[in-house]
C-alpha positions as CSV (number, residue, x, y, z in Angstrom):
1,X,21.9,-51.2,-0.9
2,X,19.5,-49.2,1.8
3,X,19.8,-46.2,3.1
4,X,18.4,-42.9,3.5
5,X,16.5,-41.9,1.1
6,X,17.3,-39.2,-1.8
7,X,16.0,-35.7,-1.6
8,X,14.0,-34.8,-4.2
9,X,15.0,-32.4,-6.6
10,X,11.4,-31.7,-7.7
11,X,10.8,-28.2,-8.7
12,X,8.1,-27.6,-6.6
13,X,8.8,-25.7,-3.1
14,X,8.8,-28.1,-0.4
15,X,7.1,-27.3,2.7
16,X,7.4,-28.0,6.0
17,X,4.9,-26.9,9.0
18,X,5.1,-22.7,9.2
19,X,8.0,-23.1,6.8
20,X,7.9,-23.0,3.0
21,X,11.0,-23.8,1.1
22,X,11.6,-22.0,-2.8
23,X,13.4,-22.0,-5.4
24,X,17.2,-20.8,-5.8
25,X,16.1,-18.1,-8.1
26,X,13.2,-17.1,-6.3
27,X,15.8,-17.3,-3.3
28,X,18.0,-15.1,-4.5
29,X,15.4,-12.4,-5.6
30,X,13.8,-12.6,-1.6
31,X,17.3,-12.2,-0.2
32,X,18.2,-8.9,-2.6
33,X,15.1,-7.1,-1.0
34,X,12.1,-8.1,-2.9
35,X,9.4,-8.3,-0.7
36,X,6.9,-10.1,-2.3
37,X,6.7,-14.1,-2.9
38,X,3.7,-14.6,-5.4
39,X,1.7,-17.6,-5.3
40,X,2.5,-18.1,-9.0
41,X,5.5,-19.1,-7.5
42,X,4.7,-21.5,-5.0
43,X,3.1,-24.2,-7.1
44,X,1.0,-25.1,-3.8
45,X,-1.8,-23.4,-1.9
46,X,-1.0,-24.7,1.0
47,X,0.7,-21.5,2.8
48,X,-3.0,-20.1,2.7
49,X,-3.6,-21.6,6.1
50,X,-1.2,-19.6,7.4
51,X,-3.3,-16.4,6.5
52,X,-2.2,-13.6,8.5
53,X,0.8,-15.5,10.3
54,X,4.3,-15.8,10.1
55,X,5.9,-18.3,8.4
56,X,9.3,-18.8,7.7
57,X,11.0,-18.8,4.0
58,X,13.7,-21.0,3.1
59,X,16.1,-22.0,0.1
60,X,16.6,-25.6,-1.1
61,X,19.4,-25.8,1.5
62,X,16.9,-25.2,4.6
63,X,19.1,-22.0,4.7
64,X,17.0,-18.9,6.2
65,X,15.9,-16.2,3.9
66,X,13.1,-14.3,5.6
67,X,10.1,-14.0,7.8
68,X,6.6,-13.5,6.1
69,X,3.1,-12.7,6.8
70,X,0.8,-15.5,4.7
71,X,-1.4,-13.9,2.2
72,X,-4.7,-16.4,1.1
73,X,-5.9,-13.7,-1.4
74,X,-4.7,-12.2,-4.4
75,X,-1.3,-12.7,-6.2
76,X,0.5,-11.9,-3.7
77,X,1.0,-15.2,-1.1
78,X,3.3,-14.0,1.3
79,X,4.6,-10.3,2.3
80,X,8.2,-10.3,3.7
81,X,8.8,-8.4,6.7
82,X,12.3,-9.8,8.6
83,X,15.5,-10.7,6.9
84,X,17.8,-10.5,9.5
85,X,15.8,-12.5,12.7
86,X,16.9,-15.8,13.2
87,X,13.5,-16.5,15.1
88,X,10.0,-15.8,14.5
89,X,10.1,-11.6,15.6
90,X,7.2,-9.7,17.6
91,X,5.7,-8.4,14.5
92,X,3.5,-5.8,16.4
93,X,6.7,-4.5,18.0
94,X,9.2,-4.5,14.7
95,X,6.1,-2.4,12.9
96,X,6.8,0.2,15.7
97,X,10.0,0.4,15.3
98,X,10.1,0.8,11.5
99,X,7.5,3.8,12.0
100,X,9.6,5.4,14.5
101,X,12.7,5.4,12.5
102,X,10.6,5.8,9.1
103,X,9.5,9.2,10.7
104,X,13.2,10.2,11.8
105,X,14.3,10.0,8.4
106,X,11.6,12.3,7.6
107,X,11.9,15.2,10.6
108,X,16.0,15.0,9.5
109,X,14.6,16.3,5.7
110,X,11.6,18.6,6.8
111,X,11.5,22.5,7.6
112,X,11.4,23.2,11.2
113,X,7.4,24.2,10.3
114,X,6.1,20.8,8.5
115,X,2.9,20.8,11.1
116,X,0.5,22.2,8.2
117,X,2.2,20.0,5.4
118,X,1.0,16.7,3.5
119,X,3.4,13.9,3.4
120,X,4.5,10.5,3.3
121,X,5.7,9.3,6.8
122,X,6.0,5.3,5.9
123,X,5.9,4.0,2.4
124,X,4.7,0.3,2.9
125,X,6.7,-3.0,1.9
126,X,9.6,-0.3,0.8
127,X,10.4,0.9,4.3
128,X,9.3,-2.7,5.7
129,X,5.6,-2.1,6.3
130,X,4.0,-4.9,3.6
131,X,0.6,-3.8,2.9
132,X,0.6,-0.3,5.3
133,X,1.3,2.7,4.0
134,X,0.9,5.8,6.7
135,X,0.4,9.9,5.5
136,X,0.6,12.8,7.2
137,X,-2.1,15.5,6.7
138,X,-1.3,18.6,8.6
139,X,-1.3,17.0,11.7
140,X,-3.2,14.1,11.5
141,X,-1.7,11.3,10.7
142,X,-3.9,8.5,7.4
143,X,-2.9,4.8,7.6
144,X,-4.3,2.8,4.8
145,X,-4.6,-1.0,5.4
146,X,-3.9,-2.7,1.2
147,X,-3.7,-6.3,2.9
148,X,-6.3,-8.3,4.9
149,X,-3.3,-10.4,6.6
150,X,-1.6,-7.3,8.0
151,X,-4.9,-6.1,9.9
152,X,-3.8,-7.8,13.2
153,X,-0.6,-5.9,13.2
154,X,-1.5,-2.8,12.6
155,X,-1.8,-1.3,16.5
156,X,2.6,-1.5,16.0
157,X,2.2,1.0,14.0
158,X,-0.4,3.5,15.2
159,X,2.0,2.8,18.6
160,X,5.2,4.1,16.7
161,X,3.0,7.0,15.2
162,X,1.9,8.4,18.6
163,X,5.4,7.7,20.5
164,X,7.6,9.4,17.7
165,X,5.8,12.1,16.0
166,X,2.5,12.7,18.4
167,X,0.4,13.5,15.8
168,X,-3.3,15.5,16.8
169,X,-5.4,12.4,15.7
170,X,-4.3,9.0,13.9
171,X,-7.0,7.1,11.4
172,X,-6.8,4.0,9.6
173,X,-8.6,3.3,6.3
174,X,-8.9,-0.4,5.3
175,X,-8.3,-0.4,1.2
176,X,-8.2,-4.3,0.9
177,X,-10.2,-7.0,-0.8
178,X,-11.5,-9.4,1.6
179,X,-11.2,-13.6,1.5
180,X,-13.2,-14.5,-1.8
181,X,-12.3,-11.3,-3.5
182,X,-15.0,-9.0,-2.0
183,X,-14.4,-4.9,-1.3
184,X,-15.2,-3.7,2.1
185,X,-17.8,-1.4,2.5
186,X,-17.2,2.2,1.7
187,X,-17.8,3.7,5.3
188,X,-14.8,6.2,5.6
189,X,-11.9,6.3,7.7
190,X,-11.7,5.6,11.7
191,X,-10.0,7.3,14.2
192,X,-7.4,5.2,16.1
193,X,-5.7,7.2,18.3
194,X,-6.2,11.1,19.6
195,X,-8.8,13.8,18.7
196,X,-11.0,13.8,15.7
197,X,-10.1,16.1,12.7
198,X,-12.3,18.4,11.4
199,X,-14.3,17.6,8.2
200,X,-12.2,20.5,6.1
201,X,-8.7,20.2,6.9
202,X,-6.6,23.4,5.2
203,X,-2.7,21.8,4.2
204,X,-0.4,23.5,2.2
205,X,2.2,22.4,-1.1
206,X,5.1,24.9,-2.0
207,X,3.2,27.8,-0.8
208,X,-0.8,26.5,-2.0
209,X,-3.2,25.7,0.1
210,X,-6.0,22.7,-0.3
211,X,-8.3,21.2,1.6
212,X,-8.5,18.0,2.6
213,X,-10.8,15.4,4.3
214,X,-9.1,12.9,6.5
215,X,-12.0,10.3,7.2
216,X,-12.8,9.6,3.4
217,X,-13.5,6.3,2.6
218,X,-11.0,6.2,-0.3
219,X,-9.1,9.6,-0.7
220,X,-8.6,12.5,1.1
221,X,-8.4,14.7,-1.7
222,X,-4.3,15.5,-2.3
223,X,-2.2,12.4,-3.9
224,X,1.2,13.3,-2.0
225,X,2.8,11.3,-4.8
226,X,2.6,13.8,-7.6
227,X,4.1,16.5,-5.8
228,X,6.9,16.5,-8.2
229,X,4.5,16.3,-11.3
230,X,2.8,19.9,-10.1
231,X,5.8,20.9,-9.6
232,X,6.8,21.1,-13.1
233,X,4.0,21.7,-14.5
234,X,4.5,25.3,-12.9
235,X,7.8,25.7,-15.0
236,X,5.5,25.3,-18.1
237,X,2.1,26.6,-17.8
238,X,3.1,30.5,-18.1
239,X,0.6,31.8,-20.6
240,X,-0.4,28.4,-21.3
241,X,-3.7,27.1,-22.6
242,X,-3.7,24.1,-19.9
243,X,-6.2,20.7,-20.3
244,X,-6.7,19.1,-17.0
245,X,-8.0,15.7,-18.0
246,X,-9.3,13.1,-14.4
247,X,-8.9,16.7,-12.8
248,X,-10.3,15.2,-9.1
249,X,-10.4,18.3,-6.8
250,X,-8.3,20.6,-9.2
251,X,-4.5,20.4,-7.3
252,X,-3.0,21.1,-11.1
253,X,-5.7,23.5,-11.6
254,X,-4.6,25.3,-8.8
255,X,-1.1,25.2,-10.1
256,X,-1.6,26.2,-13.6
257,X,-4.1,29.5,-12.7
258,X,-0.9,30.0,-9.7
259,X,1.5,29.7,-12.7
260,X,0.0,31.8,-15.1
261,X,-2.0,30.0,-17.4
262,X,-4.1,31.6,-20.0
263,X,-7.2,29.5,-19.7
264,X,-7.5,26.1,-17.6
265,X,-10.4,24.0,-18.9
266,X,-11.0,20.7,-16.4
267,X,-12.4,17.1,-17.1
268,X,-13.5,14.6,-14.8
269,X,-17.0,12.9,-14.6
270,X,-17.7,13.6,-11.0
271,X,-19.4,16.9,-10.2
272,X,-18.4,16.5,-6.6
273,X,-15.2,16.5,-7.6
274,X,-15.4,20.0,-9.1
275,X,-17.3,21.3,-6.2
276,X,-14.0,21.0,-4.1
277,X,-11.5,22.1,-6.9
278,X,-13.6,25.7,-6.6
279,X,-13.0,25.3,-3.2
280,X,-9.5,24.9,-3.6
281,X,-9.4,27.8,-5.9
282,X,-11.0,30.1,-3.3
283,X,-8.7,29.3,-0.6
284,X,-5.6,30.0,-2.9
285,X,-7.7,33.6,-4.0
286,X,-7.8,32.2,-7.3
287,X,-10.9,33.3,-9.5
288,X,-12.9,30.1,-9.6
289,X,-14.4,31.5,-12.9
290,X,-11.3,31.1,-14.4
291,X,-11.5,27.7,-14.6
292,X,-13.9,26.0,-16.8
293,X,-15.1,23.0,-15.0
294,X,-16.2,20.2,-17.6
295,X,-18.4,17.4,-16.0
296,X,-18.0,14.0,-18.3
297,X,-16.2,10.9,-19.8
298,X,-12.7,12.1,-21.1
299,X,-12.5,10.2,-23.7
300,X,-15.8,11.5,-25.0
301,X,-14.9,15.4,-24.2
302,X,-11.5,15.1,-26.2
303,X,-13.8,13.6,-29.2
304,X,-15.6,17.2,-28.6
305,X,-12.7,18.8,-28.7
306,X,-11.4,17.4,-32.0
307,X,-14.8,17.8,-34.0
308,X,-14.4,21.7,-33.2
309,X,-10.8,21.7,-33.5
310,X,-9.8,23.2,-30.2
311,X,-6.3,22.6,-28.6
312,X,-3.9,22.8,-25.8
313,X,-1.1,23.8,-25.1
314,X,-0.2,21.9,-22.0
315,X,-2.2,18.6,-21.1
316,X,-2.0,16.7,-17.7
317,X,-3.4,13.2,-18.1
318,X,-3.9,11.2,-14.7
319,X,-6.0,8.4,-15.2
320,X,-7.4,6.7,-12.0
321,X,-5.1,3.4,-11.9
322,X,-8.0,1.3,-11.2
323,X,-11.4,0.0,-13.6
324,X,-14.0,2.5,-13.5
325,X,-17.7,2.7,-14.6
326,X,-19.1,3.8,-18.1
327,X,-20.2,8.2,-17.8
328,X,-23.4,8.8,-19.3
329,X,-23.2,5.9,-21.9
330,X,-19.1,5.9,-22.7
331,X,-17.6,2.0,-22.3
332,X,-16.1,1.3,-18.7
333,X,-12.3,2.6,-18.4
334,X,-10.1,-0.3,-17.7
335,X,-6.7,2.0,-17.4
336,X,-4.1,-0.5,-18.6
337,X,-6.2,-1.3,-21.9
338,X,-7.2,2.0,-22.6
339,X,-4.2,4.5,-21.9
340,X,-3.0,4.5,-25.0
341,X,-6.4,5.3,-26.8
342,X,-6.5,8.4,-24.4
343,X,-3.1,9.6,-25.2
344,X,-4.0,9.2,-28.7
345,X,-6.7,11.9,-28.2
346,X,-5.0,14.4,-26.5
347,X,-2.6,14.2,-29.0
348,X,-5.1,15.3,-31.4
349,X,-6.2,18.5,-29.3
350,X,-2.6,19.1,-28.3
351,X,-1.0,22.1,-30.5
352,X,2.2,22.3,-32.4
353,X,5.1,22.5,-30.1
354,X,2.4,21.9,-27.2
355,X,3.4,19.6,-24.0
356,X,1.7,17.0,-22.4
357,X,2.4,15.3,-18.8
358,X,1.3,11.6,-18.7
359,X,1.0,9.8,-15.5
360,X,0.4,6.2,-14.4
361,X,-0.2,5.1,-11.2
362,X,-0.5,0.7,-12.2
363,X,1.6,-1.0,-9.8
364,X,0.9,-3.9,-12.8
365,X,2.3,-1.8,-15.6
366,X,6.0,-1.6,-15.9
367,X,7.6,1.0,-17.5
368,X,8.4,-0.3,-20.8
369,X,4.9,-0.8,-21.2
370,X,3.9,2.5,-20.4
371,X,6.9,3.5,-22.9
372,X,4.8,1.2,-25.7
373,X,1.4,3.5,-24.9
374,X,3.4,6.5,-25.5
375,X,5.2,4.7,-28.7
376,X,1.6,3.5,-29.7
377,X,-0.3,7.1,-29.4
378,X,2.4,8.8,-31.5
379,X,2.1,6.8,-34.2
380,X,-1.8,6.1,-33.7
381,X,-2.1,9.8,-33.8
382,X,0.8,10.7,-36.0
383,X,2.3,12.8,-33.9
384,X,6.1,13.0,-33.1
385,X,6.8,12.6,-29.5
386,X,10.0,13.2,-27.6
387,X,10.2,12.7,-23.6
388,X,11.8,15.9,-22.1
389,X,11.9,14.7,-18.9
390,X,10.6,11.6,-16.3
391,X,9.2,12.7,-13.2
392,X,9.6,10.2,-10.6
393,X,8.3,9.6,-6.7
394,X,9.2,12.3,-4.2
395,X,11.5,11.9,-1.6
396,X,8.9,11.2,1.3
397,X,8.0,7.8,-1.3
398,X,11.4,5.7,-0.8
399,X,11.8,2.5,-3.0
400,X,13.7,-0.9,-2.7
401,X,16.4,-1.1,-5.8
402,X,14.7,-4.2,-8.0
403,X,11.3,-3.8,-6.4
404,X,9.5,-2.1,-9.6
405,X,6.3,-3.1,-8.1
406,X,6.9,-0.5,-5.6
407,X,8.1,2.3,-7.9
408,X,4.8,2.4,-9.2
409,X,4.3,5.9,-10.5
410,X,5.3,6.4,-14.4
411,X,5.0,9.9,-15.2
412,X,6.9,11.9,-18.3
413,X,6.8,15.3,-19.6
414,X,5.9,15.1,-23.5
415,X,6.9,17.3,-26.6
416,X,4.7,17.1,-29.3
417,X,6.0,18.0,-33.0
């Protein structure tokens, strides 16, 4: 008997021309929020000639699940950015709008006086931005660009930036990896929109002040993100002999010496780095020669440490979430290998009763792996510890319920036996 032929049932996603059909359970994660479809999940590459478009996502019953920008590189294969358009929507034009009501949210939580302030205005594929995320550094407004494909659309944005919240000057920063894996070159940020900012920008964090530099090509110098982190480690630092481990420009030094800390001794490898944590200390009227300033490979100082058996009462360990090159011999960091050999150190230097706050900034480590580095250093280093508290994003860093990619920070304040 003919007929029309049977549908397959094959378990690969069909595909039809800008339209990509997937699997009911991938289906039902897409339609709960998630916004990410990785290519693991495809079981084709043949979205990638949709690079940078918009294609439409489907479920086995050709029913509509979401618009998505195509992504040819990395895991990543297409960024959701429309659930509720029936048609293909002006993606330029939706951006705008998601800034403009991303920053009314924010003016509805912050002081009348938020002009010298440093904070989050959108929080990327949370808030509906895949691949943007936008900050606000007393008055000038930071885009950072994390995906090649969303590089066309990116003028919606710096549009919603200028008609909502007018900011002095708006950059953009391109973080991504291009086509074939490559980095883009280093060069700094570039003004957009408005009036250049100076190269010393002064913005201010419950009452501190730091400086800040806008057009660097990878940070500006204050990670928004751990606001909450600093913020506790001012409850504890009171008479506190305080390791500041990755230290970068010295925003928990500044805390602890604000706090009352009996000595702060800071690590990092870059002497640069230092440089601007005195600067930070000066413009707070902090003695800078209160801090000792440690230029080296952690790993290799808290070795140091050990052999002369000196220890801390409070430690703050903030690894860069990324690989980074060997310091004056030590083996390349590779932070999702190596976090629990560093925690098993500073367990060594930390004292009896001491306290230790570990962060983690791996969108690829979940939580119950950073939970097993904690597990793992306490008995590596036969030390009892007990998590007093977990310190999460503020509330300028939104998150989608089910997206843990996007609640990427994993941070905990230790207690050592």
């Amino acid at each position: 008997m003919h007929g029309k032929p049977r549908r397959s049932h094959s378990s690969r996603p069909q595909v039809r021309k800008g339209s990509f059909t997937v699997d009911d359970d991938i289906a039902e994660r897409l339609r709960s929020g998630h916004p990410w479809l990785y290519r693991r999940e495809m079981g084709t590459r043949a979205i990638d000639r949709y690079h940078g478009k918009l294609v439409q996502l489907t479920d086995r019953n050709r029913k509509h699940i979401a618009y998505a920008v195509a992504d040819q590189d990395g895991n990543v294969c297409a960024r959701l950015v429309d659930w509720s358009s029936k048609t293909a929507p002006d993606l330029q034009g939706l951006l705008k709008k998601k800034t403009i009501a991303a920053w009314r949210r924010r003016k509805s939580l912050l002081p009348p006086e938020y002009e010298a302030l440093a904070f989050r205005v959108l929080n990327g594929d949370n808030e509906g931005a895949p691949g943007i995320t936008v900050d606000y550094y007393g008055g000038f407004a930071v885009v950072h660009v994390f995906a090649e494909s969303m590089e066309s659309y990116v003028d919606g944005i710096f549009d919603g930036l200028v008609e909502s919240m007018a900011p002095i000057g708006v950059y953009v920063q391109n973080r991504f990896r291009s086509v074939g894996g490559k980095k883009p070159e280093q060069t700094g940020a570039k003004l957009v929109r408005g009036q250049a900012a100076p190269i010393e920008l002064e913005v201010e964090e419950n009452g501190l002040k730091f400086s800040v530099d806008v057009t660097s090509p990878l940070s500006t110098g204050l990670f928004c993100d751990l606001r909450l982190g600093r913020e506790k480690m001012l409850k504890h630092c009171a008479g506190a002999d305080v390791l500041n481990l990755f230290s970068y420009t010295g925003a928990f030094s500044v805390y602890a010496r604000h706090g009352g800390a009996k000595s702060v001794t800071a690590v990092d490898t870059a002497p640069k780095a230092h440089a601007r944590s005195r600067k930070n200390l000066r413009l707070n009227e902090l003695d800078e020669e209160t801090v000792e300033h440690i230029t080296g490979d952690a790993r290799a100082v808290l070795a140091k440490f050990a052999d002369r058996s000196r220890h801390f009462d409070l430690t703050i360990v903030d690894p860069p979430s990324f690989g980074s090159p060997a310091s004056r011999g030590a083996k390349p960091w590779v932070a999702k290998n190596d976090y629990a050999e560093l925690l098993t150190g500073v367990a060594k230097v930390t004292s009896p009763g001491g306290m230790i706050i570990a962060v983690s900034s791996m969108h690829n480590l979940r939580p119950s792996e950073f939970d097993a580095a904690l597990a793992f250093a306490s008995m590596k280093s036969r030390r009892s510890f007990s998590v007093l508290e977990r310190i999460s994003l503020p509330w300028d860093f939104p998150t989608k319920p089910g997206f843990h990619e996007g609640e990427y920070l994993k941070a905990a304040l230790l207690l050592l036996d």
